[in-house]
Backbone as CSV, one residue per row, in Angstrom:
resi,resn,N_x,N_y,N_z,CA_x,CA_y,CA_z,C_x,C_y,C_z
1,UNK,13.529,-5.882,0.148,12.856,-6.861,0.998,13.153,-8.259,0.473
2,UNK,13.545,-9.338,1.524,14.015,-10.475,1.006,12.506,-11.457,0.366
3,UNK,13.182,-12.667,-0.577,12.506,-13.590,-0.598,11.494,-14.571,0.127
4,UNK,10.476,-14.451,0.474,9.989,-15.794,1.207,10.896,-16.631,1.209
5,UNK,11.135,-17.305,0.477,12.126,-18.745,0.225,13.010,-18.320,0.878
6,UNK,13.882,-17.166,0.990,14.910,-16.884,1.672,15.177,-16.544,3.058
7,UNK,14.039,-17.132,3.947,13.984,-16.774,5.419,14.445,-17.699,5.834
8,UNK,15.134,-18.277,7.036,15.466,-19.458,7.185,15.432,-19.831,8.710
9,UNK,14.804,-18.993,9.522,14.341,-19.531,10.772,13.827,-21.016,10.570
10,UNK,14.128,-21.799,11.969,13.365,-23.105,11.951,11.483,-23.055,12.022
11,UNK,11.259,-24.000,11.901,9.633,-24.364,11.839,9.249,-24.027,13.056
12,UNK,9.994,-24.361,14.020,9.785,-24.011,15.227,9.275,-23.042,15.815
13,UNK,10.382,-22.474,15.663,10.538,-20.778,15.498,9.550,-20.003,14.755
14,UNK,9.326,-20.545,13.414,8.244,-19.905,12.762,6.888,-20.181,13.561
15,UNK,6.555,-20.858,14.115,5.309,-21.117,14.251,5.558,-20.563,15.947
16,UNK,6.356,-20.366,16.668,6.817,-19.651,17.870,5.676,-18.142,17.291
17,UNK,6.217,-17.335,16.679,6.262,-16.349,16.407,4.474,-16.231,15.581
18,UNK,3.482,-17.252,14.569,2.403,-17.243,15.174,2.202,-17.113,15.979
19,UNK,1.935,-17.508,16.932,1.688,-18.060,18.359,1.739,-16.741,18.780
20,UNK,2.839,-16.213,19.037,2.545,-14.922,19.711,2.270,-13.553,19.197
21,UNK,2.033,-14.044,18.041,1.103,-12.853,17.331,-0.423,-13.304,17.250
22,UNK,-1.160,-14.168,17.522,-2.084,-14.662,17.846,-2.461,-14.491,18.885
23,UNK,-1.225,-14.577,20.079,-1.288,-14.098,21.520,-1.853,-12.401,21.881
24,UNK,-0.909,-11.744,20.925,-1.306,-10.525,20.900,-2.578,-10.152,20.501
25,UNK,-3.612,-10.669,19.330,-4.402,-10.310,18.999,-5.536,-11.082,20.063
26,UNK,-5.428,-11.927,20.769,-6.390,-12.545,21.663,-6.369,-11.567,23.035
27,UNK,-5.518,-10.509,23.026,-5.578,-9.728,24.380,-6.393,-8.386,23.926
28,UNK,-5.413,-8.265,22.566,-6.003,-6.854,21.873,-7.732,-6.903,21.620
29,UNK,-8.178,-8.060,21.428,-9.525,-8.531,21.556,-10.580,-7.957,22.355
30,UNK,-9.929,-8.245,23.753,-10.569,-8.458,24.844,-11.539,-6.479,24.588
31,UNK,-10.957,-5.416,24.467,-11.364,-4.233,24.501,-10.355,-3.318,23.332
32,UNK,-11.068,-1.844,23.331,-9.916,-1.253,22.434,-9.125,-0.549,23.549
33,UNK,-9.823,-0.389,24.661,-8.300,-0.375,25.748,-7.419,-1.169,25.692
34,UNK,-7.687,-2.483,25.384,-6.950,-3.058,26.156,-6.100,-3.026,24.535
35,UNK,-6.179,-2.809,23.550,-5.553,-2.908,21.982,-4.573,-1.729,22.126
36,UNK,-5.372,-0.163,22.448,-4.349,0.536,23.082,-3.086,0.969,23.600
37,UNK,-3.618,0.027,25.032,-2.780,-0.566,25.704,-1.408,-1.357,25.583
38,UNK,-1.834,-1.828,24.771,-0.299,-3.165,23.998,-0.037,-2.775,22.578
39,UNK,-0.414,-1.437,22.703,0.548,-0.874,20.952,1.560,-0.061,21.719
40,UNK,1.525,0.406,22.816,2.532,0.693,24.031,3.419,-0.329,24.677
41,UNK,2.218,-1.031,25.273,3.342,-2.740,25.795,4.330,-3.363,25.008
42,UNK,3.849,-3.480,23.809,4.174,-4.264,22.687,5.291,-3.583,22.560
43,UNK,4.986,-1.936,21.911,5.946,-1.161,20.959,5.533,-1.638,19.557
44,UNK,4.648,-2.056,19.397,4.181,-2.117,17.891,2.855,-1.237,17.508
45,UNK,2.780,-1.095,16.124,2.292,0.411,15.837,0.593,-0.236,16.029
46,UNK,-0.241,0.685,15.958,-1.775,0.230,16.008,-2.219,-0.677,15.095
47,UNK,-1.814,-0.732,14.292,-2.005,-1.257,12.621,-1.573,-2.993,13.361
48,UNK,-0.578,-2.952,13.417,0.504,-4.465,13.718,-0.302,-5.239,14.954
49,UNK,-1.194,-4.588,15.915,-1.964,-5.084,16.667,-3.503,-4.945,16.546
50,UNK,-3.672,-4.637,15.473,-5.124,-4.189,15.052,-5.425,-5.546,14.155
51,UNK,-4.607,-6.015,13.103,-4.395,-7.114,12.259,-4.156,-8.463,13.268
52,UNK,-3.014,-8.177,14.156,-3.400,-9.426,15.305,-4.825,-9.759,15.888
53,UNK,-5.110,-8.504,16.112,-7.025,-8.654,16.540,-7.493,-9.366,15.950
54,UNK,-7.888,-9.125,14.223,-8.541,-9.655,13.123,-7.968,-10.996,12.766
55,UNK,-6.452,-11.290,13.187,-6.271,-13.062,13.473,-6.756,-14.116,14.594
56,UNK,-7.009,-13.086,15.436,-7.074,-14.055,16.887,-8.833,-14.261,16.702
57,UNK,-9.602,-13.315,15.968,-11.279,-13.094,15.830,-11.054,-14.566,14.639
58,UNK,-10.665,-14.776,13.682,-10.781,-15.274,12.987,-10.310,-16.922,13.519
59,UNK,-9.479,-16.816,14.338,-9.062,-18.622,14.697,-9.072,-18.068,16.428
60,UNK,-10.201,-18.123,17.117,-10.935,-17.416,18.388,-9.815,-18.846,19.309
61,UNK,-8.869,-19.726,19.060,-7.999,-20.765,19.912,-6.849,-20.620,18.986
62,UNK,-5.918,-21.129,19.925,-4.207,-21.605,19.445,-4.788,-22.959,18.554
63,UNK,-5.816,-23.740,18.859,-6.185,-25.321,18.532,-6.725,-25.112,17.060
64,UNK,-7.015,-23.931,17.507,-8.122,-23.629,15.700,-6.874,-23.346,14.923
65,UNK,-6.015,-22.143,15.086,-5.002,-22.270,14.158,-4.170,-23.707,13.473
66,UNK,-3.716,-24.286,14.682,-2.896,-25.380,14.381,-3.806,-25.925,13.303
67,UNK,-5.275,-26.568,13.617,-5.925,-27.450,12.586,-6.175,-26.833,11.934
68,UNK,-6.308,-25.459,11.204,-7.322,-25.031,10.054,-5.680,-24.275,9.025
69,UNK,-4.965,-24.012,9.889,-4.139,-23.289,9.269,-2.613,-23.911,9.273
70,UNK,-2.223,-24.296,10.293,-0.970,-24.446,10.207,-0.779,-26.564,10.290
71,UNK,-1.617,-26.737,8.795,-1.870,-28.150,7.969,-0.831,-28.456,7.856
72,UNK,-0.473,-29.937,7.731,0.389,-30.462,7.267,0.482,-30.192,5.521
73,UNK,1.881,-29.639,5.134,1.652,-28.971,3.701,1.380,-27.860,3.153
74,UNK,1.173,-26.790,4.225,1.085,-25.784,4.106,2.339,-24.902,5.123
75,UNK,3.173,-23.360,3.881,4.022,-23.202,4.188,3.403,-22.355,6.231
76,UNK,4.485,-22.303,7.079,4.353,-21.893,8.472,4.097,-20.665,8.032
77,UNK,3.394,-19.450,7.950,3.543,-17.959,7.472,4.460,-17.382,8.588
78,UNK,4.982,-16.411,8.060,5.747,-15.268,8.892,4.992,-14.302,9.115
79,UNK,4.744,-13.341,10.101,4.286,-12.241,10.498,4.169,-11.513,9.771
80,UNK,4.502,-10.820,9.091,4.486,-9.954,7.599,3.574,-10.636,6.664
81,UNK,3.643,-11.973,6.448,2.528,-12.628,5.362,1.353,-12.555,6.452
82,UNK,0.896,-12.640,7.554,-0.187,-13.189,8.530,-0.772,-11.493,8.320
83,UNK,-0.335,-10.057,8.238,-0.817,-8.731,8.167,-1.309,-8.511,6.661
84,UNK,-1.067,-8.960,5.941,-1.329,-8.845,4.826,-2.683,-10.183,3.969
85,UNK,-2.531,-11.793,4.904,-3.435,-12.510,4.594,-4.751,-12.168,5.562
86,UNK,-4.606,-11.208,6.881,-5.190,-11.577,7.823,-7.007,-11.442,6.873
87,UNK,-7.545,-10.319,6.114,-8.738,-10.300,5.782,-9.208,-11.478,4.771
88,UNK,-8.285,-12.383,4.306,-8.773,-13.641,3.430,-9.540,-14.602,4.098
89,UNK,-10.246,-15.293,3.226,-10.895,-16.353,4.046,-9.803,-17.660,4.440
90,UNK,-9.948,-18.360,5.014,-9.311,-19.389,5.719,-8.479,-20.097,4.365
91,UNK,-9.517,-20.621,3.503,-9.253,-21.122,2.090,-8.115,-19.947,1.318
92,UNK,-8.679,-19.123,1.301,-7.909,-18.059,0.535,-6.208,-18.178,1.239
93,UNK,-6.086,-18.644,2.103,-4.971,-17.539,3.067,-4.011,-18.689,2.984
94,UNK,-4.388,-20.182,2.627,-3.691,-21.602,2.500,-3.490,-21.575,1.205
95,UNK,-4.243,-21.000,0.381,-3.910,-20.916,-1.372,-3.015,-19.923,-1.460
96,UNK,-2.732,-19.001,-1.060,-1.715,-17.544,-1.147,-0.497,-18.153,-0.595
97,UNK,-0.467,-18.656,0.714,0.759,-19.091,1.134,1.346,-20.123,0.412
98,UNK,0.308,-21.000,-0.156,1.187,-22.405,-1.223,1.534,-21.593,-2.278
99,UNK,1.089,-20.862,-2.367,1.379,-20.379,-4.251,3.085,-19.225,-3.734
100,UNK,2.728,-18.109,-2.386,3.696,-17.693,-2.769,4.897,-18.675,-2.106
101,UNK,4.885,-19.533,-1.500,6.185,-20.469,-1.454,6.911,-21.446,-2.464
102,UNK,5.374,-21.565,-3.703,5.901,-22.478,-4.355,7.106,-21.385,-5.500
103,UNK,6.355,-20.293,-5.562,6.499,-18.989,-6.434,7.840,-17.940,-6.430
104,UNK,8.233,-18.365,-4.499,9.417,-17.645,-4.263,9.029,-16.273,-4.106
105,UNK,7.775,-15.872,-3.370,7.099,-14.791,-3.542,7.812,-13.448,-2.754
106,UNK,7.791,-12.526,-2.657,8.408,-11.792,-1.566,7.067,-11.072,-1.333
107,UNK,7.004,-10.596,0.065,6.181,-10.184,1.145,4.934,-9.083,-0.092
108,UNK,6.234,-8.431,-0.178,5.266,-7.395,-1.346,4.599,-7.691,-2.608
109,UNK,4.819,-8.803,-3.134,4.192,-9.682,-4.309,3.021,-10.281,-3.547
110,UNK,3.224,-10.740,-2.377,1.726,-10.825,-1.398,1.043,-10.196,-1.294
111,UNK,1.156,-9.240,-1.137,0.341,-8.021,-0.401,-0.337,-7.625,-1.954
112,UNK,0.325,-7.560,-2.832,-0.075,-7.017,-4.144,-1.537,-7.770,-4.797
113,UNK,-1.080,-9.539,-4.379,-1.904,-10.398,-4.820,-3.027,-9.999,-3.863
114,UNK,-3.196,-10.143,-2.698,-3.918,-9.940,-2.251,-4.923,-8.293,-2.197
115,UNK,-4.272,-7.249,-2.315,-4.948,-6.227,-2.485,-5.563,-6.674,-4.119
116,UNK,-5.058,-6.813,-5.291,-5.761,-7.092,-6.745,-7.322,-7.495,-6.471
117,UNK,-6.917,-8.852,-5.387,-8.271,-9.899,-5.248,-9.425,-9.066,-4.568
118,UNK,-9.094,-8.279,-3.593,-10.258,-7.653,-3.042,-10.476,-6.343,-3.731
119,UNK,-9.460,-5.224,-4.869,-9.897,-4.364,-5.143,-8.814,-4.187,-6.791
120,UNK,-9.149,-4.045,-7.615,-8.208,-3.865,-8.128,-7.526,-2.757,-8.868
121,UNK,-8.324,-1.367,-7.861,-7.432,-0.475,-8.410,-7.205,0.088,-6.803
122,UNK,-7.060,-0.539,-6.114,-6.639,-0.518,-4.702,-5.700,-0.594,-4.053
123,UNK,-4.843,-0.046,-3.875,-3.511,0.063,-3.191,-2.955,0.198,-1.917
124,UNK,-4.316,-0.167,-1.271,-3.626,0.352,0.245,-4.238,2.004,0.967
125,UNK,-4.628,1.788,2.520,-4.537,3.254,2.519,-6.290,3.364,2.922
126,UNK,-6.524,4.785,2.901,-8.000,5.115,3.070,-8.569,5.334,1.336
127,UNK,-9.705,4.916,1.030,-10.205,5.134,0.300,-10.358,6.917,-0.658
128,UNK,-10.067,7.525,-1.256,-9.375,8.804,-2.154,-10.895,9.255,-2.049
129,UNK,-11.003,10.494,-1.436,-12.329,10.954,-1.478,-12.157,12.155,-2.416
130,UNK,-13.906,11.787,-2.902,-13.934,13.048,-3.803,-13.553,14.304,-4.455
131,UNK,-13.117,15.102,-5.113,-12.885,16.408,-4.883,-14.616,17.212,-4.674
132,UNK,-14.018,18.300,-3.972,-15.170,18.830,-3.142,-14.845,20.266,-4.440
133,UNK,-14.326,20.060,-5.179,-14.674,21.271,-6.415,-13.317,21.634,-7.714
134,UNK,-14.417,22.308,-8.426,-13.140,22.172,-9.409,-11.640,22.407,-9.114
135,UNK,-11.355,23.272,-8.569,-10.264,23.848,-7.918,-9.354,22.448,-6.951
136,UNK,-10.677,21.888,-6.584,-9.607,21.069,-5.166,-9.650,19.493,-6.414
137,UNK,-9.427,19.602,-7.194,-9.687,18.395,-8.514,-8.302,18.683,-9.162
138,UNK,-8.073,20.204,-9.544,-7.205,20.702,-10.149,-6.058,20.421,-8.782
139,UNK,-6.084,20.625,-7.888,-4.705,20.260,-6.436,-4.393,19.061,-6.493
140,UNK,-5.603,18.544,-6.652,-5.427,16.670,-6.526,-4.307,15.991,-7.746
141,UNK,-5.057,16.483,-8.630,-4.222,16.388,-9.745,-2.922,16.697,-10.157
142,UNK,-2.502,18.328,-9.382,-1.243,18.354,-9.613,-0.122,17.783,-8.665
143,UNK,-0.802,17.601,-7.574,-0.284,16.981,-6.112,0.100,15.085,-6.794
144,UNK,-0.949,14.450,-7.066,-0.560,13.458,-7.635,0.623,13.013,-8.939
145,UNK,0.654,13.644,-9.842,1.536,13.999,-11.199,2.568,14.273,-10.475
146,UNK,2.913,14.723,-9.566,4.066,15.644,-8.999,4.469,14.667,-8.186
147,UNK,3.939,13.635,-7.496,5.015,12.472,-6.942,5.151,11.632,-8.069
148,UNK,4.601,11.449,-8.732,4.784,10.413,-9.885,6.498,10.970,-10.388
149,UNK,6.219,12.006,-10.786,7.580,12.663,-11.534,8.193,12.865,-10.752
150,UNK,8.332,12.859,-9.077,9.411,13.126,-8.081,10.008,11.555,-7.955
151,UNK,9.073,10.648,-7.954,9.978,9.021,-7.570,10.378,8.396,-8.996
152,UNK,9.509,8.672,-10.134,10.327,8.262,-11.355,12.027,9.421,-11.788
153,UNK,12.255,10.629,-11.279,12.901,11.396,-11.269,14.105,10.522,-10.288
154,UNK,13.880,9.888,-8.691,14.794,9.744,-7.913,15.133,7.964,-8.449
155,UNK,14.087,7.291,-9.107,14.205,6.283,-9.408,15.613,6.071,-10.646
156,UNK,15.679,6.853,-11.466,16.209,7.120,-12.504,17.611,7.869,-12.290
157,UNK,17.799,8.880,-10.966,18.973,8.887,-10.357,19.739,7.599,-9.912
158,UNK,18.929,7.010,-9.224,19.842,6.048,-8.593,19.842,5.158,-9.540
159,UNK,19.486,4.740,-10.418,19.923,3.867,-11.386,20.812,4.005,-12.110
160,UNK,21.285,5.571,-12.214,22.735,5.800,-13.013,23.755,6.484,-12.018
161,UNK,23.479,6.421,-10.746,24.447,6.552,-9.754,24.729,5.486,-8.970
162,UNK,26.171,5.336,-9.310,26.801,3.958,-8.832,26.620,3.985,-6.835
163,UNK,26.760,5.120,-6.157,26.940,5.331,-5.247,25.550,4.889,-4.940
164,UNK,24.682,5.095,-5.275,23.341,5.024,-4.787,22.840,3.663,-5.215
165,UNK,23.204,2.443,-4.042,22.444,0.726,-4.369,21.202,1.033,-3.843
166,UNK,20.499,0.383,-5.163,19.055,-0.195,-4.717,18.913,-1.806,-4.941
167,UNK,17.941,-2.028,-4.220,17.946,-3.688,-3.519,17.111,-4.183,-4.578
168,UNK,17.449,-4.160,-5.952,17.205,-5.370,-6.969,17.820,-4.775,-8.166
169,UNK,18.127,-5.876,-9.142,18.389,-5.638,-10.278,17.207,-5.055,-11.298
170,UNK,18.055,-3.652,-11.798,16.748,-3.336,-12.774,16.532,-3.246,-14.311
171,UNK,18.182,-4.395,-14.471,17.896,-5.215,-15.734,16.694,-6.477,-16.078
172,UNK,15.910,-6.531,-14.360,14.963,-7.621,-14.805,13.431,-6.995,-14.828
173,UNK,13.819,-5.669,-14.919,12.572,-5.302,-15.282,12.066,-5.475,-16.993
174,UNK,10.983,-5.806,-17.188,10.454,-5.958,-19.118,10.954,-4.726,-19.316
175,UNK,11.324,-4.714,-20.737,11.141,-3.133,-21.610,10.006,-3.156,-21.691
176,UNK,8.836,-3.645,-22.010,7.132,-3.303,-22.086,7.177,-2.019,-20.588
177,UNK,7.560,-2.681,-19.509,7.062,-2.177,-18.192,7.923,-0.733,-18.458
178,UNK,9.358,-0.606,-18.661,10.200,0.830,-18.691,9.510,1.354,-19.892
179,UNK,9.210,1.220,-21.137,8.375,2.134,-22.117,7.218,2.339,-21.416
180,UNK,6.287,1.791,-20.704,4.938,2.138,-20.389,5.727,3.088,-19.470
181,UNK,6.237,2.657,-18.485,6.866,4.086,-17.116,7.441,5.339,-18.022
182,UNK,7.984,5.289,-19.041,8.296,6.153,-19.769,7.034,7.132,-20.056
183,UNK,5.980,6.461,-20.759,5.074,7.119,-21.221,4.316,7.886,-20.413
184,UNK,4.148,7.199,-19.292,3.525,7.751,-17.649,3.966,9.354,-17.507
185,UNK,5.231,8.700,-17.602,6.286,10.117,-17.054,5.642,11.304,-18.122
186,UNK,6.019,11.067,-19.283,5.729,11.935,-20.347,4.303,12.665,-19.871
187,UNK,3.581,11.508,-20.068,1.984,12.002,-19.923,1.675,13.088,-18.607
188,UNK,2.796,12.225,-17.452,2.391,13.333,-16.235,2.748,14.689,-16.505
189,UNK,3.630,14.532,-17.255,4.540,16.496,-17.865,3.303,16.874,-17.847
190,UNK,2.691,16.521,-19.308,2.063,17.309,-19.438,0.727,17.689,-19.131
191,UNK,0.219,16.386,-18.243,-1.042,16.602,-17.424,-0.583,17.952,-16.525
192,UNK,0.639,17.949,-15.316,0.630,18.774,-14.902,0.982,20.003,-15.388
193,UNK,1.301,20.298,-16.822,1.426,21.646,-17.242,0.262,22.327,-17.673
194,UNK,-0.889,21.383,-18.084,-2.455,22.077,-18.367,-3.086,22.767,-17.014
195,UNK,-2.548,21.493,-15.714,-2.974,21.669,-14.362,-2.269,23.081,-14.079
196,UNK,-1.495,23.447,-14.204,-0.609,24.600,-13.873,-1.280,25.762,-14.384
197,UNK,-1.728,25.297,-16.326,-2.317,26.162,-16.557,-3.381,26.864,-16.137
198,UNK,-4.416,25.725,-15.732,-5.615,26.089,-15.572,-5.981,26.629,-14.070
199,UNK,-4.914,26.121,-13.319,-4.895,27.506,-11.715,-4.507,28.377,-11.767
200,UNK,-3.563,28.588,-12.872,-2.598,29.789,-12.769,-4.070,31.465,-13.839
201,UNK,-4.593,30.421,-14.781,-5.470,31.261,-15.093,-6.472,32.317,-14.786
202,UNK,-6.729,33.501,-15.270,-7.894,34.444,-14.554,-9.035,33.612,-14.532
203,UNK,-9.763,33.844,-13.372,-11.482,32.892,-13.543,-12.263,33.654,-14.711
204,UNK,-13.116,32.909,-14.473,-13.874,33.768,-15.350,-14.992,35.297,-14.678
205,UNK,-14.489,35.189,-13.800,-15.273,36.400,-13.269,-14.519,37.841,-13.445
206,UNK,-13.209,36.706,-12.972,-12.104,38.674,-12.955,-11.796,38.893,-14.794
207,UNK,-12.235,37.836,-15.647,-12.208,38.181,-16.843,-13.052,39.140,-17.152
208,UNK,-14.567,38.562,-17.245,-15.583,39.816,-17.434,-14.908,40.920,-16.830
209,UNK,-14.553,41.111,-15.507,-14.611,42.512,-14.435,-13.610,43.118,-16.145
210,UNK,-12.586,42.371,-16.764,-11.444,43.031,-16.940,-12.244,43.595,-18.457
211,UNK,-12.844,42.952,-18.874,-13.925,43.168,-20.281,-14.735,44.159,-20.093
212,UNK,-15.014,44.235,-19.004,-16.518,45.066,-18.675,-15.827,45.720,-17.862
213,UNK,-15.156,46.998,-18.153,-15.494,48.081,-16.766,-16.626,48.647,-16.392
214,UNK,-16.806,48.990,-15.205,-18.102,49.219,-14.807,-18.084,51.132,-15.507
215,UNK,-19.372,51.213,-15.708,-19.531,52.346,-16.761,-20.093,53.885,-15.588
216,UNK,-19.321,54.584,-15.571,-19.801,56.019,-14.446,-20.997,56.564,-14.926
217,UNK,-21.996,56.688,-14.209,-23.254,57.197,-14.329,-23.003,58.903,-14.742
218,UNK,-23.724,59.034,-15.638,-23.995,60.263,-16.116,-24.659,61.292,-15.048
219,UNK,-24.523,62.624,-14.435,-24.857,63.112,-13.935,-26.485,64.197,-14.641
């Protein structure tokens, strides 16, 4: 994903493209038919017109945007930054955009800043509900460990397969950050080999049964 800094549509244009994502969320407004409705019209997914909603609720005119948001001095946002600032406050959403323009931010360094501020072990997504028992704790667990070690596994392919480009250099990652991913990895082994263990184990019921045969009554 490219640079902020590196977009280069005119101002024009940028602020074109508010405009009609503002447009969209002032229709999507009106009902959730009518939101429905224009994730079809549109061709954009529910999400992409659901976030237009929550822009057009938040600056309820084209007049409110221009004055509250699109200030003299503040960078024009692109559509991708406007889905990701849309739940900030007004203040918040003019401080994110100066910082990531001054910063050279890319879309996903946004989104990051902004998920930290409202949660910070929050990533996106529906909230991770409970396990409903030991067993579904023990799934969770090995289900999780097991993508960890599937994308650090494909991550680590393509880094020593020339054939396989990925879109950044990953000489600029810290060694702090590759020893900690290292250790991750390690740790997931062997989280999921206890996890393995401990489903793969007799319960404790078919243990007793296997301790205790049941004893034939004497006639």
């Amino acid at each position: 994903m490219g640079r902020i800094a590196s977009l280069s549509p005119s101002r024009s244009q940028q602020i074109a493209a508010v405009k009609a994502f503002h447009a969209l969320g002032l229709q999507a407004a009106v009902s959730h038919t009518a939101l429905l409705a224009l994730v079809k019209r549109a061709r954009r997914s529910q999400s992409y017109i659901y976030k237009a909603k929550l822009f057009a609720q938040q600056y309820p005119s084209w007049a409110d945007v221009r004055r509250k948001l699109l200030r003299p001095g503040v960078p024009v946002p692109t559509t991708s930054q406007l889905q990701f600032i849309v739940h900030s406050s007004n203040k918040d959403q003019i401080r994110l955009l100066k910082q990531a323009h001054k910063e050279n931010w890319s879309v996903m360094r946004l989104h990051f800043a902004v998920s930290r501020r409202k949660d910070p072990y929050r990533t996106g997504g529906r909230t991770p509900r409970l396990p409903a028992s030991q067993d579904d704790l023990l799934f969770r667990l090995n289900n999780l460990a097991g993508q960890w070690l599937l994308w650090h596994s494909r991550l680590a392919e393509s880094l020593s397969d020339d054939s396989q480009k990925i879109a950044f250099n990953p000489s600029k990652i810290s060694k702090e950050i590759q020893t900690q991913m290292d250790a991750v990895t390690r740790s997931m082994q062997r989280l999921r080999q206890a996890v393995d263990a401990a489903l793969t184990a007799p319960t404790s019921d078919s243990s007793k049964a296997k301790k205790s045969p049941s004893r034939t009554r004497r006639a």
